[in-house]
RODO-2510 file (C-alpha; in nm, 4 decimals, decimal comma):
residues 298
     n   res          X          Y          Z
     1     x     8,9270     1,6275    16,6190
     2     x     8,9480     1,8307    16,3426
     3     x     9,2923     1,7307    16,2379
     4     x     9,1857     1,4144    16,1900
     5     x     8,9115     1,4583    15,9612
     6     x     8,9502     1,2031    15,6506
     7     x     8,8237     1,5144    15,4094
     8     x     9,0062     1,8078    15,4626
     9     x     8,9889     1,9916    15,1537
    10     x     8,6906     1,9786    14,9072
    11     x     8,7152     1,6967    14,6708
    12     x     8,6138     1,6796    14,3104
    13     x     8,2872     1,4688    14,2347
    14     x     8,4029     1,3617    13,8826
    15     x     8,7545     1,2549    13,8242
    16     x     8,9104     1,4689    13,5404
    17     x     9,1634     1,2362    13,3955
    18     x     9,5507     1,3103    13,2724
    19     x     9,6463     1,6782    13,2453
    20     x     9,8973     1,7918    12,9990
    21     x    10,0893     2,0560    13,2356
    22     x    10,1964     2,3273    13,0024
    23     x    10,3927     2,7130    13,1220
    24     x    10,1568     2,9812    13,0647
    25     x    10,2128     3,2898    12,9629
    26     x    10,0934     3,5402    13,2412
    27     x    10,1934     3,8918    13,2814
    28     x    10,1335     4,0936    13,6641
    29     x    10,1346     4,4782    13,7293
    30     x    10,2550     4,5251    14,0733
    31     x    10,3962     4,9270    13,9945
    32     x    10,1713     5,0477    14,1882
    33     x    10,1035     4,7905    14,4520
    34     x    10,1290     4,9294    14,8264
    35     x    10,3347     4,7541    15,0953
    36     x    10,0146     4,7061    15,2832
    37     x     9,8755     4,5336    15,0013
    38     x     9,5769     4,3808    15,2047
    39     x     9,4501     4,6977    15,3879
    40     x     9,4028     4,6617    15,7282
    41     x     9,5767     4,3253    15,7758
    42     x     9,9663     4,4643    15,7369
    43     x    10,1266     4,1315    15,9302
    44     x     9,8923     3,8644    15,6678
    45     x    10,0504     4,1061    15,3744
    46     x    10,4341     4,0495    15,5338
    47     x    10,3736     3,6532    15,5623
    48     x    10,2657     3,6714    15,2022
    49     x    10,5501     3,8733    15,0797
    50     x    10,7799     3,6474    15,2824
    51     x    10,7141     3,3627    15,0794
    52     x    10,6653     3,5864    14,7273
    53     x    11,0636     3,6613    14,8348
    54     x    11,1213     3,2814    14,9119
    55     x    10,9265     3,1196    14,6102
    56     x    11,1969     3,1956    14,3436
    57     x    11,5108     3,0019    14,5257
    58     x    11,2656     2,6907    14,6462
    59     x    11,1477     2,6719    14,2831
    60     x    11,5231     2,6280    14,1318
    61     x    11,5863     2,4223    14,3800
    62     x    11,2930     2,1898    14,2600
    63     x    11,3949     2,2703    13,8926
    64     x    11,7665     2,1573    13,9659
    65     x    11,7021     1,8232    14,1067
    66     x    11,3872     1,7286    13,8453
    67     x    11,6245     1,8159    13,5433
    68     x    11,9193     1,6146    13,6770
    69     x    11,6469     1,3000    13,7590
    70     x    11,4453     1,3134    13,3906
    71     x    11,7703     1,1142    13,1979
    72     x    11,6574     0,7602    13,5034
    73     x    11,2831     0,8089    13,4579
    74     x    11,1799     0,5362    13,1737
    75     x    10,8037     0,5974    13,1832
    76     x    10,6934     0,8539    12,8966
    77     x    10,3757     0,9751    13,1124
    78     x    10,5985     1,0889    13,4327
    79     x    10,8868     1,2450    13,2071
    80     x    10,5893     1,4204    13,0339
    81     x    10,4840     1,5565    13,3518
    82     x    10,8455     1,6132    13,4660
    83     x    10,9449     1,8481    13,1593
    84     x    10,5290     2,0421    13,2694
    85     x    10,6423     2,0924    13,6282
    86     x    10,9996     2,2214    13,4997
    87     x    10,8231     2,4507    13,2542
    88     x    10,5823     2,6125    13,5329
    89     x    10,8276     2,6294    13,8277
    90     x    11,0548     2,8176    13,5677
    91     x    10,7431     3,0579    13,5043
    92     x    10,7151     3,0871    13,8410
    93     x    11,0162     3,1617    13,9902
    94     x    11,0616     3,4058    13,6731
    95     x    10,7321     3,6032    13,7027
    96     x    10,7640     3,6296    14,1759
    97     x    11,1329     3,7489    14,0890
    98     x    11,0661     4,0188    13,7909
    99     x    10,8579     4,1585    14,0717
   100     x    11,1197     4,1544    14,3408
   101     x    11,3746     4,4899    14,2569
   102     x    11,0100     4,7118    14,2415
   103     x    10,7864     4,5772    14,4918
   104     x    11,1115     4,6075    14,7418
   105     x    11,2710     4,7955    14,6454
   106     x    10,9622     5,0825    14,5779
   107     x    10,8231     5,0286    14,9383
   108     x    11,2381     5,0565    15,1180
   109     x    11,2990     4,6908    15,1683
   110     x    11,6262     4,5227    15,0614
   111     x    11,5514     4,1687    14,9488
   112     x    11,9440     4,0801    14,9344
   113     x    12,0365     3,9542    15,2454
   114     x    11,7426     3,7072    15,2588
   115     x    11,8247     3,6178    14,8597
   116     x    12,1778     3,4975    14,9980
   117     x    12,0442     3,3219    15,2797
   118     x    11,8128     3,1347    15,0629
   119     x    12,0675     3,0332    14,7965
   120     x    12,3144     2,8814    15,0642
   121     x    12,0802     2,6458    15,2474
   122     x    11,9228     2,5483    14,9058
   123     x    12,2104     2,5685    14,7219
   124     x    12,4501     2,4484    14,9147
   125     x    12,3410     2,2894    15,1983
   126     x    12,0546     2,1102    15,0535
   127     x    12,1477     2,1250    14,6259
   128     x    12,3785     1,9305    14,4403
   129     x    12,7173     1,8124    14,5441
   130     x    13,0254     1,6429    14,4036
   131     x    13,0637     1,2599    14,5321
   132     x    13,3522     0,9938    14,5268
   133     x    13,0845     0,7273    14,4137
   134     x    12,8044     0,7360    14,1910
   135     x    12,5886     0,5301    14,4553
   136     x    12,6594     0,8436    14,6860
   137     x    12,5531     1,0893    14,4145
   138     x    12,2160     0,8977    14,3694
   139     x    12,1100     0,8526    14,7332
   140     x    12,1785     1,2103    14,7500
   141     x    11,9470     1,2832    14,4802
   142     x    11,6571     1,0680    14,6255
   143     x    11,6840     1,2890    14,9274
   144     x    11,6398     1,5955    14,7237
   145     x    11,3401     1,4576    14,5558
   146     x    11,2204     1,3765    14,8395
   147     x    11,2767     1,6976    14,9986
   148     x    11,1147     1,8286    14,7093
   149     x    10,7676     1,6153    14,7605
   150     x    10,7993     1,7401    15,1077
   151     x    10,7854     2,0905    14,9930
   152     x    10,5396     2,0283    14,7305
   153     x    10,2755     1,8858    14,9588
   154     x    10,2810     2,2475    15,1436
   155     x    10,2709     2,4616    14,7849
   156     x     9,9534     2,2642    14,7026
   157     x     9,7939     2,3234    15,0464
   158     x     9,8917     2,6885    14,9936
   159     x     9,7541     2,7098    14,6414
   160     x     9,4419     2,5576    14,7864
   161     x     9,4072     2,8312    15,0393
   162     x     9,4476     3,1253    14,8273
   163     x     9,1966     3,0082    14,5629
   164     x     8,9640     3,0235    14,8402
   165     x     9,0859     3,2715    15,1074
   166     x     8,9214     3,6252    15,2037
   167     x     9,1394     3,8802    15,1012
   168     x     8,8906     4,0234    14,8021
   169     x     8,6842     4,0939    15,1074
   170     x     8,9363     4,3208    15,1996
   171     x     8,9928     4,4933    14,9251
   172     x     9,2860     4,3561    14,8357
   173     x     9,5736     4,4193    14,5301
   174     x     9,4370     4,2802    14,2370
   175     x     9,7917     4,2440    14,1114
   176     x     9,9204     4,0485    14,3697
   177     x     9,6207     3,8136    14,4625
   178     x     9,6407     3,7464    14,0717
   179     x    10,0074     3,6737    14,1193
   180     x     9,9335     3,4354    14,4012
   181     x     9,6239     3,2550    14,2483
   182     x     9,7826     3,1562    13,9121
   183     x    10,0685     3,0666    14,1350
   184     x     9,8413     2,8777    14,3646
   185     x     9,6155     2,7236    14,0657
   186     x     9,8927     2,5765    13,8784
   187     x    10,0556     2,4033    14,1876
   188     x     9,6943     2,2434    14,2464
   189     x     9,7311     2,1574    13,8529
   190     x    10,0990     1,9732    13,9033
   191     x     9,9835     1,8522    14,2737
   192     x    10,0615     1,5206    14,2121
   193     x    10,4053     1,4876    14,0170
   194     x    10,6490     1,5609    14,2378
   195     x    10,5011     1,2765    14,4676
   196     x    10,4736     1,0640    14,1843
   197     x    10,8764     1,0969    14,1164
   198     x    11,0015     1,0378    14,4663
   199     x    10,7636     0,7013    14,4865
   200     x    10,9183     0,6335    14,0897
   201     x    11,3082     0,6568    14,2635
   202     x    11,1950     0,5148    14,6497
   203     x    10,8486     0,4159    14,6954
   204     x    10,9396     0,3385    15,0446
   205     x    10,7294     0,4930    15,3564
   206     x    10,9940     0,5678    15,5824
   207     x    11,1862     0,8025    15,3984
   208     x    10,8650     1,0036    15,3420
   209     x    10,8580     1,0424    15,7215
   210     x    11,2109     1,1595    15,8050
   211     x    11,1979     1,3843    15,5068
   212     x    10,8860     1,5223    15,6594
   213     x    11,0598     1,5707    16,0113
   214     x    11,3562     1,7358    15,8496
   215     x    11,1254     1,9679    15,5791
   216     x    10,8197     2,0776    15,8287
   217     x    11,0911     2,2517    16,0743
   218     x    11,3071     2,3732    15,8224
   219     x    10,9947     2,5505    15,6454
   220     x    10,8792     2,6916    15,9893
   221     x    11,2511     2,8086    16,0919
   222     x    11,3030     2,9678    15,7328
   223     x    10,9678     3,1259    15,6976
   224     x    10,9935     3,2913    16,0836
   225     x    11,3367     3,4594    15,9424
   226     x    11,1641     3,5944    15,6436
   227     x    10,8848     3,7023    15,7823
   228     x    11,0341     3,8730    16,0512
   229     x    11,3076     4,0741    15,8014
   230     x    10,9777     4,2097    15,6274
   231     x    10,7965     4,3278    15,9562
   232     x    11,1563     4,5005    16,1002
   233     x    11,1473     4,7126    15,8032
   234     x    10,7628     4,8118    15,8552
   235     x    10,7750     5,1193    16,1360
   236     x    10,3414     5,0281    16,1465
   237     x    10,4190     4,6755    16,2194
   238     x    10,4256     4,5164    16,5475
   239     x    10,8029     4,4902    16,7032
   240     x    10,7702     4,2317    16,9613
   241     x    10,8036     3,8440    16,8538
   242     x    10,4711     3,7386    17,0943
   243     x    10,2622     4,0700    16,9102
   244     x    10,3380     3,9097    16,5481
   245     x    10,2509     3,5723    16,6687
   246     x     9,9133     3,6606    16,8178
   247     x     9,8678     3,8983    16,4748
   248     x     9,9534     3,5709    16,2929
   249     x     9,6943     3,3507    16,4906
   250     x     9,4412     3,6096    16,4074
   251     x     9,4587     3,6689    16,1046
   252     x     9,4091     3,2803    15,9970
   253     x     9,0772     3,3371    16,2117
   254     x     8,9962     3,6189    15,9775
   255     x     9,0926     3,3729    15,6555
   256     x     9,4184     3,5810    15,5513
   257     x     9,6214     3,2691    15,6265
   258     x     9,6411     2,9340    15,6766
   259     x     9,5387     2,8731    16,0249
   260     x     9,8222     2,6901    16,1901
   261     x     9,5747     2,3788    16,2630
   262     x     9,5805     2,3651    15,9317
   263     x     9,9643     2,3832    15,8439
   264     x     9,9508     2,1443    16,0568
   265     x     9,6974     1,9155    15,9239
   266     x     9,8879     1,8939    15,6022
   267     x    10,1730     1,7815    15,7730
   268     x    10,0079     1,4948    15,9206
   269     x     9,8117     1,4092    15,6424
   270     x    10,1550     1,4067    15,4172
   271     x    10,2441     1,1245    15,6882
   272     x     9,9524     0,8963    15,6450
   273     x    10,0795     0,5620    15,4819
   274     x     9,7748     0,5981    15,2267
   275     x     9,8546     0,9486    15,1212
   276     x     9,7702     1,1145    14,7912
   277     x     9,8161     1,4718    14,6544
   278     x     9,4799     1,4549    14,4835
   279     x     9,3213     1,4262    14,8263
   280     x     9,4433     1,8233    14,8734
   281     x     9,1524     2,0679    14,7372
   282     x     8,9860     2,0436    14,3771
   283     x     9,1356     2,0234    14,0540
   284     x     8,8226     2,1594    13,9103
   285     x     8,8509     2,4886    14,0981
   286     x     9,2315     2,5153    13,9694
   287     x     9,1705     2,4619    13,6253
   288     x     8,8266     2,7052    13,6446
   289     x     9,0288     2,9624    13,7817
   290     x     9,3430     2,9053    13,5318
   291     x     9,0976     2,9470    13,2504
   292     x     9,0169     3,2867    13,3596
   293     x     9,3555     3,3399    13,3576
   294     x     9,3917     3,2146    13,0166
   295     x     9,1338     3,3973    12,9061
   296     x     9,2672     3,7551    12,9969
   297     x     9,5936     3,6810    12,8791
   298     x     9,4385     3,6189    12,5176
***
């Protein structure tokens, strides 16, 4: 029952308007963060680094297809919300990978092999190609930004979930939960724009829904390899597939992750004919918690 709830997330009482998506400046010390960066919950820590190793390549690959879309889109709002999301993803794929030879590196994992796998199938398989016609080479980019809402609809569920997840209760890195927050924040604050662009180039239903069927088993099949490279390097981790799984399961019951109803629930939402980003958390917690941001980086 619950994954049919109408109101998943909390919703804002008082709608906040237009936002003029900007880059921000933000700066993270992770020299001295531990592997086990949430004591006590090692496997929630590996997810989480899984995806700080995975954000930089899924970011360029939204980058990529925005910048080679902004020269059809007419309407001045959406290309001034285009050039915001371009400026943030940049930020954001910049700040997860400055972190990535230390953090890795420091605690004895190699990152590489992962990087390479990540650059083919977005690269590649998925990124831009040459084509014979130009009606090829369009369709191809519709799929991408399509793929690219896809994706989007899980980084805003994510950046939902660590705004309001328990890992301050314990005791986690301050640098890295302020990584992921601003990271999480500002894809609440851009929620709705790469939606908007894939409905500007094909506001038709159906290709939402086998872009959905392609995306939700690519992102599980990806994120499984990931997150099992980072737990085969941990000798305190849990070597059997089933003993990760159950560690998973329990550690969205403790609020460390995403519960997979939940993953799950976003999925199916994504798939509802009346869908709308702004139906995924508040905007007013995003932009509170950005502020804070803001206001330390001053």
């Amino acid at each position: 029952m619950l994954l049919r709830k109408k109101n998943r997330f909390p919703m804002d009482a008082v709608d906040i308007g237009p936002l003029q998506l900007r880059a921000r400046n933000v700066d993270f010390d992770l020299t001295a963060t531990p592997l086990h960066w949430i004591p006590g919950h090692p496997v929630a820590g590996h997810v989480l680094n899984a995806y700080h190793l995975l954000f930089p390549e899924v970011e360029r690959f939204f980058i990529v297809a925005f910048k080679e879309a902004l020269p059809e889109i007419a309407d001045p709002r959406l290309r001034e919300d285009v050039l915001g999301f371009i400026g943030q993803e940049t930020v954001h794929a910049n700040a997860h990978e400055e972190s990535l030879e230390d953090y890795f590196q420091r605690n004895g994992i190699d990152p590489e092999p992962l990087l390479a796998q990540s650059r083919y199938v977005l690269g590649r398989v998925l990124g831009p190609r040459e084509f014979r016609t130009a009606g090829h080479a369009r369709r191809h980019l519709v799929n991408r930004l399509a793929i690219t809402a896809a994706f989007e609809n899980f980084t805003a569920f994510l950046g939902h979930f660590v705004l309001n997840c328990r890992w301050d209760e314990a005791g986690s890195d301050p640098g890295m939960t302020a990584l992921f927050r601003w990271h999480g924040a500002e894809e609440m604050e851009h929620r709705n724009v790469a939606h908007d662009v894939a409905m500007y180039f094909d506001p038709g239903y159906w290709r939402r829904v086998r872009t959905m069927l392609v995306v939700f088993p690519l992102v599980v099949w990806i994120s499984s390899r990931f997150i099992w490279y980072m737990i085969e390097y941990d000798p305190a981790a849990p070597k059997s597939r089933l003993r990760v799984l159950a560690a998973v399961l329990r550690e969205g019951r403790a609020g460390m992750l995403p519960t997979a109803r939940m993953v799950l629930g976003s999925a199916l939402d994504y798939l509802k004919p009346s869908f709308r980003p702004d139906d995924t958390g508040s905007m007013a917690q995003a932009l509170s918690y950005l502020a804070t941001i803001e206001s330390r980086t001053a």
